[in-house]
Every structure is written in C-alpha cells, then in structure tokens.
ROROBA-503368 format. One record per residue: residue number from 1; residue in one letter; x negated, y, z of N, C-alpha, C in turn. Coordinates in Angstrom, 2 decimals, padded with zeros to 5 digits. Atoms other than C-alpha are relative to their C-alpha. Example, Ala and Ser with C-alpha at 12.3 -4.5 7.8 and 13.67 -1.06 7.14 Angstrom:
2
1, a, -000.89, -001.19, 000.00, -012.30, -004.50, 007.80, -000.90, 001.20, 000.00
2, s, 000.82, -001.19, -000.06, -013.67, -001.06, 007.14, 000.77, 001.09, 000.73
This chain:
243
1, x, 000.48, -001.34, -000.28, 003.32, -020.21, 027.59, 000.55, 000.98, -001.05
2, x, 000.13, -001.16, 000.62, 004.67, -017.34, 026.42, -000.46, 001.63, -000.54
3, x, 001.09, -002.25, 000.27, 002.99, -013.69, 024.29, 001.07, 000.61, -000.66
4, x, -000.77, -001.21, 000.42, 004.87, -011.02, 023.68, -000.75, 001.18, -000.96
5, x, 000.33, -000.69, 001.52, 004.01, -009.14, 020.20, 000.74, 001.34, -000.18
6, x, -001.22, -001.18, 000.00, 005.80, -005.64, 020.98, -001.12, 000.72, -001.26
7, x, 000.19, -000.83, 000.76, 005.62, -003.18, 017.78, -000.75, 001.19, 000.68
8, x, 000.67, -001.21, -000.71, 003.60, 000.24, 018.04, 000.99, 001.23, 000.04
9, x, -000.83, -000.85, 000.41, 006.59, 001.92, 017.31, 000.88, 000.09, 001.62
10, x, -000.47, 000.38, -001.36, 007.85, 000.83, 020.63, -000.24, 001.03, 001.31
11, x, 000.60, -001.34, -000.64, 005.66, 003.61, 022.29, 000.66, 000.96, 000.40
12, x, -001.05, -000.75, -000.75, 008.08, 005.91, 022.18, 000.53, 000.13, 001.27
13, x, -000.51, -000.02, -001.42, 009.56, 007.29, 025.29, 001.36, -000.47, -000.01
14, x, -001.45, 000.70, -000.12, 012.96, 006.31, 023.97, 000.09, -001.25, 000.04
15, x, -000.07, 001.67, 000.26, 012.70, 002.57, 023.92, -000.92, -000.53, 001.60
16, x, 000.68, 000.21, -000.68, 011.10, 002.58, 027.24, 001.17, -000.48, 001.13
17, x, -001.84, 000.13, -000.67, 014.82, 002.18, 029.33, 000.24, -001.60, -000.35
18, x, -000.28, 001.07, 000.65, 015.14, -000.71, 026.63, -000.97, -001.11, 000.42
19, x, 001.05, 000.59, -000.27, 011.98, -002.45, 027.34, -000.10, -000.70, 001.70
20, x, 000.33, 000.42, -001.42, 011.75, -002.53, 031.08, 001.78, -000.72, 000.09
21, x, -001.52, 000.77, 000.09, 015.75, -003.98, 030.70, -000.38, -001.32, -000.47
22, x, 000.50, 001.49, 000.94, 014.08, -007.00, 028.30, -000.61, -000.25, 000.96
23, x, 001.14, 001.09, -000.28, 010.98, -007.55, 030.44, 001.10, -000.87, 001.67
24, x, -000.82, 000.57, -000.90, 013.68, -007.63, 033.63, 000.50, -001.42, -000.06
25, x, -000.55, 001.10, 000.38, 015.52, -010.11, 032.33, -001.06, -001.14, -000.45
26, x, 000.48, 001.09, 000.11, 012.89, -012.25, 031.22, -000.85, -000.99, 000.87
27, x, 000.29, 000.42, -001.68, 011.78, -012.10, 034.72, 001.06, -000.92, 000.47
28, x, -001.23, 000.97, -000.60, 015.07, -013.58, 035.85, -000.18, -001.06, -000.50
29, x, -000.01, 001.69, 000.91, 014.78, -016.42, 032.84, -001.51, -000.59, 000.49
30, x, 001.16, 000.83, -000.05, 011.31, -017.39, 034.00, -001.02, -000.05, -001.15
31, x, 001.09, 000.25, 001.12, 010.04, -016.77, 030.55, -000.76, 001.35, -000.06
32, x, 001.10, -001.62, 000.12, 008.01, -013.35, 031.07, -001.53, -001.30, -000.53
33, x, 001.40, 000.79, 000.23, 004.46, -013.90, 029.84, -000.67, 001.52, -000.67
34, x, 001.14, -000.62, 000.25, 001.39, -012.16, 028.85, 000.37, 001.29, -001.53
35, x, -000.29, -001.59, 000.92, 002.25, -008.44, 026.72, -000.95, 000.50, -001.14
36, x, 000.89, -000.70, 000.90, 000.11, -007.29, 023.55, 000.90, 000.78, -000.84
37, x, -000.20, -000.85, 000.66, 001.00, -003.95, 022.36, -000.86, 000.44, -000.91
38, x, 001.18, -000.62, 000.92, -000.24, -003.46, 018.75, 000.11, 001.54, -000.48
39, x, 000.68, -001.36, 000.08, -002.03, -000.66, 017.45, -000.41, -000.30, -001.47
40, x, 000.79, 000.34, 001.73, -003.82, -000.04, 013.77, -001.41, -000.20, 000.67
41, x, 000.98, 000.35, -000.87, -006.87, -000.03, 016.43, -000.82, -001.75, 000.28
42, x, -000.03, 000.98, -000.57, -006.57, -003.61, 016.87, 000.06, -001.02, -000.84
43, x, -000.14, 001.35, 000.71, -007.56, -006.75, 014.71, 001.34, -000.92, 000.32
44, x, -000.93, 000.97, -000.62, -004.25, -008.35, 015.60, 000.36, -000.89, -000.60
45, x, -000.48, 001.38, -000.15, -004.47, -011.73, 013.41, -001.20, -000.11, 001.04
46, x, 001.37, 000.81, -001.16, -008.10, -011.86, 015.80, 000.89, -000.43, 000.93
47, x, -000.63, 000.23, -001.59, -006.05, -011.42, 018.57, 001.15, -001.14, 000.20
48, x, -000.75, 001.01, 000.11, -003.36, -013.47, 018.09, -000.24, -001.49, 000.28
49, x, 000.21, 001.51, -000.28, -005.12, -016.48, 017.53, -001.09, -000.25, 000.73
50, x, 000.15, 000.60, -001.85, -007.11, -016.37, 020.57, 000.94, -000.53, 000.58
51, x, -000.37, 000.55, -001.13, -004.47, -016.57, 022.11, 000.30, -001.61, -000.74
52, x, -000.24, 001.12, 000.27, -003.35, -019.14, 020.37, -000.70, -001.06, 000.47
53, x, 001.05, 000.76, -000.01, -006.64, -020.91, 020.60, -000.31, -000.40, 001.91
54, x, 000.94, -000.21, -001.45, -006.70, -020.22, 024.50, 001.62, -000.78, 000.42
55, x, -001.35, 000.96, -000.50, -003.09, -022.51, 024.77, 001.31, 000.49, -000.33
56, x, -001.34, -000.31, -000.06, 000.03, -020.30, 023.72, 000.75, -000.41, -000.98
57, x, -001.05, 001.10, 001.39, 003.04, -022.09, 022.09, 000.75, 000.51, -000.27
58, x, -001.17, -000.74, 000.29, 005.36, -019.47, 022.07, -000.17, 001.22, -000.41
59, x, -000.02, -001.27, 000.18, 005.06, -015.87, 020.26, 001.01, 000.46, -000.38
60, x, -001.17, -000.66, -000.34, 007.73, -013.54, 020.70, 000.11, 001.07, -000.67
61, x, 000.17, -001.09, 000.93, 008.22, -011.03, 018.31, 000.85, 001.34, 000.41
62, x, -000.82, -001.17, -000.31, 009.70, -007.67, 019.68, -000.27, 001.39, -001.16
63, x, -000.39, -000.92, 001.10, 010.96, -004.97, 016.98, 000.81, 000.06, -000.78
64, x, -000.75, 000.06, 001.14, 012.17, -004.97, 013.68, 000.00, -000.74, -000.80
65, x, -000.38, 001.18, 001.09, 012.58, -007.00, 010.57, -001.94, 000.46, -000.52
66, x, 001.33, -000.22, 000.36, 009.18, -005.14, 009.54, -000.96, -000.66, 000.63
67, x, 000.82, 000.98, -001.49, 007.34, -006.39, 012.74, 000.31, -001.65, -000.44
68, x, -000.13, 001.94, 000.11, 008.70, -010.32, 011.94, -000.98, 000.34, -000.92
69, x, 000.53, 000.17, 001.66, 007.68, -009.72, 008.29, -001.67, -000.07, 000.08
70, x, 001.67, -000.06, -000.06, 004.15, -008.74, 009.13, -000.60, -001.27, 001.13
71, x, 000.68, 000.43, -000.77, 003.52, -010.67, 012.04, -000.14, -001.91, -000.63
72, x, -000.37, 001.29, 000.59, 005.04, -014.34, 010.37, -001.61, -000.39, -001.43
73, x, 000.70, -000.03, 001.05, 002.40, -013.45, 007.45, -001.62, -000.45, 000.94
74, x, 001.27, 000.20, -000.80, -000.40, -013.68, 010.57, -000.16, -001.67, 000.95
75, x, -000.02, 001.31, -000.81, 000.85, -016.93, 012.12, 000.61, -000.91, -000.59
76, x, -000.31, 001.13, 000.83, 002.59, -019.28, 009.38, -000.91, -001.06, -000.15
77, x, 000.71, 001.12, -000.36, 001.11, -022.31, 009.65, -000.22, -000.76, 000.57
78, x, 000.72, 000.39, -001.51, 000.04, -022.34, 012.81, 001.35, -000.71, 001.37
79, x, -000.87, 000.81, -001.35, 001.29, -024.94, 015.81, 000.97, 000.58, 000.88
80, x, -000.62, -000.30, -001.05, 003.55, -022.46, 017.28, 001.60, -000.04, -000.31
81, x, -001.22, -000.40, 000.15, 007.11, -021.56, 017.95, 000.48, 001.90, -000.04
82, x, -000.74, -001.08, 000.14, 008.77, -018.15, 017.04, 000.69, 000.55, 000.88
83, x, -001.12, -000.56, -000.64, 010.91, -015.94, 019.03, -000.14, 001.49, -000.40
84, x, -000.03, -001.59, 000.61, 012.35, -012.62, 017.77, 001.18, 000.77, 001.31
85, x, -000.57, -001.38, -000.77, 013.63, -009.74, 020.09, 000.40, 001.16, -000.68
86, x, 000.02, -000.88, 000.19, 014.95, -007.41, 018.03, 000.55, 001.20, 000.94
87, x, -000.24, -001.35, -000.69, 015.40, -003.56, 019.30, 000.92, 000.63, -000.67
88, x, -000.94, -000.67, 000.68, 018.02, -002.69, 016.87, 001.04, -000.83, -000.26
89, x, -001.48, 000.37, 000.37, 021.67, -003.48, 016.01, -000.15, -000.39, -001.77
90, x, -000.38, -000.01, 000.81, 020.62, -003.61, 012.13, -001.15, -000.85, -000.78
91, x, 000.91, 000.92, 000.30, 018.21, -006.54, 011.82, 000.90, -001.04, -000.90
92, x, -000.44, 001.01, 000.53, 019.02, -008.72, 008.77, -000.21, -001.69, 000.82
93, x, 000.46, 000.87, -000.73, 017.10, -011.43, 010.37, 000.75, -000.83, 001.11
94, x, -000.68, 000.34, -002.06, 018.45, -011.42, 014.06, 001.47, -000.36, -000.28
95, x, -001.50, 000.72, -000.20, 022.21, -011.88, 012.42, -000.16, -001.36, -000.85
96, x, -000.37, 001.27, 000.41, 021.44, -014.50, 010.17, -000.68, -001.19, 001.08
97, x, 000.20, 001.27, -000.81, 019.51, -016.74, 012.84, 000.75, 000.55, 001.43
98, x, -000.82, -000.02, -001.20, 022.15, -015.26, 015.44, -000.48, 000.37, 001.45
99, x, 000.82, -000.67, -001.23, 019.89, -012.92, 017.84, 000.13, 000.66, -000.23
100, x, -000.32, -001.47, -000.70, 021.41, -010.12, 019.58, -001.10, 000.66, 000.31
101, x, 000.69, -000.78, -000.08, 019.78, -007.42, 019.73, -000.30, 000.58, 001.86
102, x, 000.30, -000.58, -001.29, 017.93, -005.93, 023.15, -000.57, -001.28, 000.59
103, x, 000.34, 001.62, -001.37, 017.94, -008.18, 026.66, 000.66, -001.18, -000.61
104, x, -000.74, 001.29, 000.47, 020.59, -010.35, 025.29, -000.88, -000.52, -000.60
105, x, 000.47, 000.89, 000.95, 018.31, -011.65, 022.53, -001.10, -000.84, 001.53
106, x, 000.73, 000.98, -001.08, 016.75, -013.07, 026.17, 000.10, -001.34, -000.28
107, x, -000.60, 001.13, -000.29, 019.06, -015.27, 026.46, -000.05, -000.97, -000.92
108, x, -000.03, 000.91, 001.31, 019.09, -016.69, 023.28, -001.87, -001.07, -000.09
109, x, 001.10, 000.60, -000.33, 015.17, -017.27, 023.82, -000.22, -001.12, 001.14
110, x, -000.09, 001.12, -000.57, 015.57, -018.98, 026.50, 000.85, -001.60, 000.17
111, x, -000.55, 001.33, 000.57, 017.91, -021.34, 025.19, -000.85, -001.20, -000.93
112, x, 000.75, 000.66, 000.94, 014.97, -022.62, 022.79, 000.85, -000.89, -000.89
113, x, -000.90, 001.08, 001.04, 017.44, -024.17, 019.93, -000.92, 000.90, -001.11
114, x, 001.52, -000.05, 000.41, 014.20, -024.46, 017.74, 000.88, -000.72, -001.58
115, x, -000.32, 000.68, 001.24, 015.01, -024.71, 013.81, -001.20, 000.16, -000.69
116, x, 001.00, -000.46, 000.74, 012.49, -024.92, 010.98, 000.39, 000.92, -000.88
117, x, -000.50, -000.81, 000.60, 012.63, -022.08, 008.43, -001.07, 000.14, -000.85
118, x, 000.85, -000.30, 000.85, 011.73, -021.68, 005.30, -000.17, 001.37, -000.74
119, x, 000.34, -001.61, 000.44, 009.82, -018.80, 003.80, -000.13, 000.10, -001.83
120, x, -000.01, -000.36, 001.53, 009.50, -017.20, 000.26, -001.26, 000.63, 000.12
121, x, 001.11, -000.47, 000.12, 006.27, -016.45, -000.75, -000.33, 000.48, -001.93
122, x, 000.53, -000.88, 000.71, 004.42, -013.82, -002.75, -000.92, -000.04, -000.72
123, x, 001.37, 000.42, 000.81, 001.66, -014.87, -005.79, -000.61, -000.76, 000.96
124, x, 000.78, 000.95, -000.97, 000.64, -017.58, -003.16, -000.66, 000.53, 001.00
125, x, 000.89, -000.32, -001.06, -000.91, -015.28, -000.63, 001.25, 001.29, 001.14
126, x, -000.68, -000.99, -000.87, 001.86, -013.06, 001.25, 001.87, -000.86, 000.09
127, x, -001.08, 000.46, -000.39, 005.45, -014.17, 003.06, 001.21, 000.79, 000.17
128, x, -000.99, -000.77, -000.20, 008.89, -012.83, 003.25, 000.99, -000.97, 000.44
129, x, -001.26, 000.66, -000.75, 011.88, -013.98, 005.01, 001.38, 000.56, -000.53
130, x, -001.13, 000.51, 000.28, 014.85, -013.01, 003.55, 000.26, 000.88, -001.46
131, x, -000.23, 000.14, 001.48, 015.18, -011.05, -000.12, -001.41, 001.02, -001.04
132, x, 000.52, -001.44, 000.64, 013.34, -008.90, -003.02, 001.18, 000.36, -001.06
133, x, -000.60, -000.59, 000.58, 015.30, -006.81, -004.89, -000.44, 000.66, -001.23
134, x, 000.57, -000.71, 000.96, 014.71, -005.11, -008.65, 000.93, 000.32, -000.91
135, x, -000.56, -000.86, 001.48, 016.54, -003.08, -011.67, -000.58, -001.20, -000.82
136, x, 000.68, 000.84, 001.23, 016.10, -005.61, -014.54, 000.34, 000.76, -001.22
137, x, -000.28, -000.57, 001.18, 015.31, -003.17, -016.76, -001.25, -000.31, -000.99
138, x, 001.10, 000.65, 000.75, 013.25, -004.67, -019.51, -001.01, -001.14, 000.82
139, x, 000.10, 001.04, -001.04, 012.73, -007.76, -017.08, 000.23, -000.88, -000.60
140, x, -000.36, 001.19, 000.38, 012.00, -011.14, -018.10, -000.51, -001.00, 001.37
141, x, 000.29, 000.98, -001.09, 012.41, -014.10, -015.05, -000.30, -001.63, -000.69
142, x, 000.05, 001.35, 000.24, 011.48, -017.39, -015.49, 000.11, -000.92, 000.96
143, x, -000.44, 000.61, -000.89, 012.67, -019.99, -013.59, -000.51, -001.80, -000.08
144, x, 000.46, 001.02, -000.01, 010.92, -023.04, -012.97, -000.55, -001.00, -001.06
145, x, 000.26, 000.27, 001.49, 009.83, -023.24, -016.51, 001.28, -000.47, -001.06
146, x, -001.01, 000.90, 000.41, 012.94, -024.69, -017.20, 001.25, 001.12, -000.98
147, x, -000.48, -001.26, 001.39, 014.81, -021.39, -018.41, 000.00, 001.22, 000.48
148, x, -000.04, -000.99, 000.29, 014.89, -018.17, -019.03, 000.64, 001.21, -000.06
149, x, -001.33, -001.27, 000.38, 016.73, -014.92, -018.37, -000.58, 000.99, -000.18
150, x, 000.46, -001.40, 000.80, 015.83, -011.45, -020.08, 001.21, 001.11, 000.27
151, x, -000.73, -001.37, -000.10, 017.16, -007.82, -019.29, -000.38, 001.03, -000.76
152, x, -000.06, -000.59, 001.26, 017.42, -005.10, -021.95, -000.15, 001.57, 000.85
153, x, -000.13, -001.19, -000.30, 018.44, -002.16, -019.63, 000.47, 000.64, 001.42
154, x, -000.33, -000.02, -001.08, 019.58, -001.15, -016.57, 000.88, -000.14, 001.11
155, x, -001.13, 000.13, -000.07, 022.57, -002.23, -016.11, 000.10, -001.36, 001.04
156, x, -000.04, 001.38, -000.81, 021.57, -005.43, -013.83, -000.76, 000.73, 001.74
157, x, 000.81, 000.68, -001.06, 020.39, -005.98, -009.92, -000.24, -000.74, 000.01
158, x, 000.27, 001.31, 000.20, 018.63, -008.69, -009.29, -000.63, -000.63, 001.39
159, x, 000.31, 000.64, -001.66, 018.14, -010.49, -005.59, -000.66, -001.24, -000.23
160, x, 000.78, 001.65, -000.23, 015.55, -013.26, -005.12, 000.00, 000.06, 001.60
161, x, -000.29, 000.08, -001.34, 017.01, -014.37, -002.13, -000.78, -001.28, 000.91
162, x, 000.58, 001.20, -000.52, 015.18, -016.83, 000.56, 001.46, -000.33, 001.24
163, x, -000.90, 000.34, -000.86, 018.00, -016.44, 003.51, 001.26, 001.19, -000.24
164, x, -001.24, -000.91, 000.26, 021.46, -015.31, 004.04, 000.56, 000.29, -001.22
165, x, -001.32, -000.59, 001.42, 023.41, -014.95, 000.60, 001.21, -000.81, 000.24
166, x, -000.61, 001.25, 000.21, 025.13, -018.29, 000.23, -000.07, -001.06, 001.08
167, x, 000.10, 001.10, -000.97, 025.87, -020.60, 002.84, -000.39, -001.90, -000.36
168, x, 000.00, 000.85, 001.04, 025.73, -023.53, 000.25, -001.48, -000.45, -000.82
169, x, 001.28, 000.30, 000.95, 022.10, -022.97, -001.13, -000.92, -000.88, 000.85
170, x, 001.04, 001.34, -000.95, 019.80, -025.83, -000.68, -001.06, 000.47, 000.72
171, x, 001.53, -000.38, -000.69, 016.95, -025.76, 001.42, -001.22, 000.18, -001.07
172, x, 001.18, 000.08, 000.96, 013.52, -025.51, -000.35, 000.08, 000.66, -001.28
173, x, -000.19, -000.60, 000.70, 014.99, -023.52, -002.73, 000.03, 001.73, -000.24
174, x, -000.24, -001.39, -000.25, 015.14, -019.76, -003.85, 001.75, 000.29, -000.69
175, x, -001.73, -000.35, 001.01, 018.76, -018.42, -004.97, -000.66, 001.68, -000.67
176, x, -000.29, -001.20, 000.34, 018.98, -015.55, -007.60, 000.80, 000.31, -000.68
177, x, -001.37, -000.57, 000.48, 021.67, -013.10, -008.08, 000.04, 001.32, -000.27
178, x, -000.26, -001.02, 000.35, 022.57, -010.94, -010.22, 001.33, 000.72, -000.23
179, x, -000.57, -000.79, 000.12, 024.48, -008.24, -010.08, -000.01, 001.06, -001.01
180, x, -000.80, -000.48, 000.87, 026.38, -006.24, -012.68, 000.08, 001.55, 000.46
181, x, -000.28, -001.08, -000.25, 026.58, -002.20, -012.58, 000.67, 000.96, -000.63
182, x, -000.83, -000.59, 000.74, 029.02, -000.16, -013.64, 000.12, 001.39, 000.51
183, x, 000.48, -001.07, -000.30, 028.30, 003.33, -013.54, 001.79, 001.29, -000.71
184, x, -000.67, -001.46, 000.04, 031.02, 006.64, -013.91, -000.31, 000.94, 000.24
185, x, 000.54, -001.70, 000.05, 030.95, 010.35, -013.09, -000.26, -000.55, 001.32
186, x, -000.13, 000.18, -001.30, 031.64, 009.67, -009.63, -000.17, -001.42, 000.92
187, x, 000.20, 001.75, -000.50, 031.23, 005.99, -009.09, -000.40, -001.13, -000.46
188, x, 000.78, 001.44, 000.34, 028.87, 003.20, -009.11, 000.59, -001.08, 000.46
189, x, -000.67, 001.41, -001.00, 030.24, -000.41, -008.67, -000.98, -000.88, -000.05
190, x, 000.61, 000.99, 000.56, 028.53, -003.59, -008.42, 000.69, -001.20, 000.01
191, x, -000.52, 000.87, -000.02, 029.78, -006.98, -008.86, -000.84, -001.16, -000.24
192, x, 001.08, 001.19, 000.04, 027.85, -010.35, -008.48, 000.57, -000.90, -001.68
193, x, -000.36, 000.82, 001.67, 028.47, -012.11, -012.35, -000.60, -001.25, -000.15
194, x, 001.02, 001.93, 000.24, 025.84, -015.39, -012.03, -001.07, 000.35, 001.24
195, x, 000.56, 000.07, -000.58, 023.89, -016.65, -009.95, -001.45, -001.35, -000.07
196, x, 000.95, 001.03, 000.75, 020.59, -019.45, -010.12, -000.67, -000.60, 001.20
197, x, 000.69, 000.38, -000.60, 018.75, -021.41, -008.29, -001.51, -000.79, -000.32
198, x, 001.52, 000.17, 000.82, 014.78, -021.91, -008.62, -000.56, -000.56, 001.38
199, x, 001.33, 000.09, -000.47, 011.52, -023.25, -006.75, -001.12, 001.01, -000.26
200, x, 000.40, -001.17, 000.30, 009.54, -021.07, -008.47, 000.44, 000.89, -001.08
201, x, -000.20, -000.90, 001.25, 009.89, -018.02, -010.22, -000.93, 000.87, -000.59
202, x, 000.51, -001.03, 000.33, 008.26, -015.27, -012.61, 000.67, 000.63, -000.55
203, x, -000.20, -000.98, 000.26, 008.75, -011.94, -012.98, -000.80, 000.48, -001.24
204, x, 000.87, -000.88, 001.25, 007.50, -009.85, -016.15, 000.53, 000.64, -000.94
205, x, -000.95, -000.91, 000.71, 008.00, -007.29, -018.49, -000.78, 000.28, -000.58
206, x, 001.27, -001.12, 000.96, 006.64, -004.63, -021.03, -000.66, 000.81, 000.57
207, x, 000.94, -001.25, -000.26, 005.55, -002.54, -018.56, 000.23, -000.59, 001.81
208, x, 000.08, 000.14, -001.06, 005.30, -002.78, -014.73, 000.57, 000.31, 000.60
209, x, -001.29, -000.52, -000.63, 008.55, -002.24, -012.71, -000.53, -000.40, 001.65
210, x, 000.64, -000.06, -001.12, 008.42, -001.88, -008.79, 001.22, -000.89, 000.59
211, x, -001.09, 000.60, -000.43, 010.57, -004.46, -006.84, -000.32, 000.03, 001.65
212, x, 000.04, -000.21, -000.97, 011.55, -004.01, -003.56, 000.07, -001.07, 001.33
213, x, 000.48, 001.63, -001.37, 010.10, -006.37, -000.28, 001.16, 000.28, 000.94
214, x, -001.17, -000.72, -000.88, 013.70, -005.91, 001.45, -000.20, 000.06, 001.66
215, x, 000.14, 000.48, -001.44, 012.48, -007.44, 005.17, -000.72, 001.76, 000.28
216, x, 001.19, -001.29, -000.69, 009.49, -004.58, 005.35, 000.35, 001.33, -000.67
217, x, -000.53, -001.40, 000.62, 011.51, -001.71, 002.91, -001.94, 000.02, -000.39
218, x, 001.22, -000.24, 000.35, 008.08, -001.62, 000.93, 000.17, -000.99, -001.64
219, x, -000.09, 000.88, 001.45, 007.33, -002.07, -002.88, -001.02, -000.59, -000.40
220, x, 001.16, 001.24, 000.40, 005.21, -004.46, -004.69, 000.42, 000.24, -001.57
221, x, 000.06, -000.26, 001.27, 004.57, -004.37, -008.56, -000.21, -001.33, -001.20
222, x, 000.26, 001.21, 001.17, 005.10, -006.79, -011.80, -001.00, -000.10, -000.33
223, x, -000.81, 001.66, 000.03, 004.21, -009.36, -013.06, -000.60, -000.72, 001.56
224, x, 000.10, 000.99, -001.16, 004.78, -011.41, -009.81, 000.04, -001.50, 000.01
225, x, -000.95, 001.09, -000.05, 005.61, -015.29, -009.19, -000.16, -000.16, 001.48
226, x, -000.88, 000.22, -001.31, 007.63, -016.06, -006.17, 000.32, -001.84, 000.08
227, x, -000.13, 001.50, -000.54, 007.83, -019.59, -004.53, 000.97, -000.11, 001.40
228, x, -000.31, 000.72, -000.90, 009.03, -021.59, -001.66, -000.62, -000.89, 000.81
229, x, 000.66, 001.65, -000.54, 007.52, -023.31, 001.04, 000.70, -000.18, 001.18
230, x, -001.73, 001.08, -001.00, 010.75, -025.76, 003.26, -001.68, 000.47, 001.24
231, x, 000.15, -000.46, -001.84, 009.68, -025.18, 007.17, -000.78, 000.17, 000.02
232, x, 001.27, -000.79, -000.47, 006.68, -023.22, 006.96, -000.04, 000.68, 001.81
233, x, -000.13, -000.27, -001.66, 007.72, -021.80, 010.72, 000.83, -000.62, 000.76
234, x, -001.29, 000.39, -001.46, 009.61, -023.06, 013.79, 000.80, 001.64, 000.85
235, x, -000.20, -001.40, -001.31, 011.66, -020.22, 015.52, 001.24, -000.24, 000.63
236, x, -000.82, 000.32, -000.83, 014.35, -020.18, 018.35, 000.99, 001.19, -000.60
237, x, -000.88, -000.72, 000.89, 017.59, -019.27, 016.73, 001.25, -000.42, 001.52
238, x, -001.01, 000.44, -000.64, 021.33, -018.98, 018.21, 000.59, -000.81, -000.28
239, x, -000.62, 001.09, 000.59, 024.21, -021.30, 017.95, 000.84, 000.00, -001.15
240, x, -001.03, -000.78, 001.41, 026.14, -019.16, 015.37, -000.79, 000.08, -000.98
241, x, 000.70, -000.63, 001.30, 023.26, -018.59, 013.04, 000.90, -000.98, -001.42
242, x, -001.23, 000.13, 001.00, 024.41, -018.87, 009.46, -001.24, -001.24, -001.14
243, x, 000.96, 000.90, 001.39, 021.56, -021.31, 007.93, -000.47, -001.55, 000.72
C-alpha cells in the first residue's frame, strides 16, 4: 500500500499542472494510493503512523530535500519503505540516489530497487541525510576521541558529510572535509586540502558558531556531536545512484 506525503508548499497554483501529471502516471503504474497534504494544522507524525499502524508499507515523499529531511526525522525506524518524488531539478538527494525529478521519478518508484541508507544524526535526537557545513573559526572537532583538529580563523570550510562526497567512503561512517579559502579583492577560491573519516564527532569552541543543516538550509548552534546510524531507512533508489 501506498501514502503519498505531498509538501504544503505544493498548494500553489503553479505545481498543480505538475501534480495531476505525477498522480496520472501513477495511475498508469498501478501504484496511486491514498494522498495526505500537510499543513502546520496537522499533527503529521500522529498521522503518519496511523497510517502506518492501519497497514501502509510504502511512504512517498513528494517535494524537496526539506520535505525528506523533516519527514525521515518522523518515520526512521519504522517498518517501512521510502519513496521520494522530488518537484525540482535541484534536489541533492534525488541525484545521489538517482531520482528524476517530476512523473519520471514514477518510474523509478515503481521499479522498487530498495537500498538501505544510512543517516547522520544530530546530539542523538534529530536526522539528516546528506551534509552540515561551518566556518572553523575558532572551532575545535573531535573525532572519535581518537584525534583532534583545531581552527584559529577563518580561513577553513568544513563539511560533515553523510552522502555524496566520495564514492570510496565506508558505510557507517561520517567523512569530513575541509576546505581551504583563499580570499582577494575580487576572488574567493576554495580548495579541498584533507579530509577524515569519523563515527562520531564533536564540535566546540570559545563561543557558539552557527553551522549549517544543508538538506533543510536551516542553522543549528555549537557545541554539537554528530553520529552515524548504517541503514536506519529503506528507500527505492535508481540504477545510477552514486552510493
């Protein structure tokens, strides 16, 4: 059985062309199923796991990278399978597990090629799927107790990546990379200089820097520690994805 999880953003009259094109098509594939458009109105982990509770194995995520981000944080755990629909051409997500954007990402759903995926998680109580980002300016990380890197000034980026950087990074792991900045009148460069790999990490400093949740574009504040937990979800990916 499949539920469909459309964003509120979706409302719009422009995305309405787009929509009745998806549900078409999922008419043709046989996989249409039961519609919940959220709202701020609307308890939607309650709702959710009714349904859950009332038999559904499949939730379908229609939107953006924001929409996964939030909704994954309401159903990790739980007995189901994933499916993402994005509505845009500029979903990190949808290229690294290889889902086209619109009706096409139909097709890909109905292919069900079902991987596990692991998530990065937030002081043990919040999920992200693919990086955070921060200035390491007066930034100290720690990395699995094991060692230690310190920033002086502003001259670093710093990516705690869960998906998509490296094709090479192990599972169950986090990768982080930093980047190098080189500043002029007219031009900033960056250049990747090292890179690390952790289970867990902490963040901290002299003072409280704001690092950025890249999936949901939303900030969050030091001192953090960041983890890993290997196939926290199931979701239906393409055959190109890159992980």
């Amino acid at each position: 059985m499949y539920y469909y999880l459309y964003d509120s953003f979706l409302n719009k009259k422009k995305y309405q062309q787009q929509l009745a094109r998806i549900e078409s098509r999922l008419t043709d594939l046989g996989i249409n199923g039961k519609i919940n458009r959220l709202s701020f109105l609307k308890n939607v982990k309650q709702v959710i796991h009714e349904e859950i509770r009332h038999g559904v194995k499949t939730v379908v995520i229609v939107g953006d990278d924001k929409t996964f981000n939030e909704i994954i944080n309401l159903v990790a755990g739980e007995d189901v399978v994933l499916g993402f629909i994005p509505v845009a051409n500029n979903s990190a997500i949808a290229q690294i597990l290889d889902i086209p954007s619109g009706e096409a990402a139909c097709n890909t759903l109905s292919g069900r090629i079902i991987i596990p995926l692991d998530l990065g998680i937030i002081n043990h109580n919040y999920y992200f799927t693919t990086a955070l980002e921060f200035i390491g300016d007066k930034t100290n990380i720690n990395c699995d107790d094991n060692y230690f890197i310190s920033f002086e000034n502003k001259n670093n980026i710093i990516n705690i990546n869960n998906l998509g950087v490296t094709k090479d990074k192990p599972s169950a792991y986090l990768e982080i990379i930093i980047k190098n900045i080189k500043r002029s009148l007219f031009v900033k460069k960056e250049s990747t200089v090292s890179s690390f790999k952790a289970k867990r990490i902490r963040v901290s400093g002299d003072r409280s820097i704001p690092i950025f949740l890249v999936d949901e574009k939303k900030i969050i504040k030091t001192p953090i520690e960041v983890g890993i937990e290997p196939k926290k979800i199931k979701i239906i990916a393409g055959k190109k994805r890159k992980i």
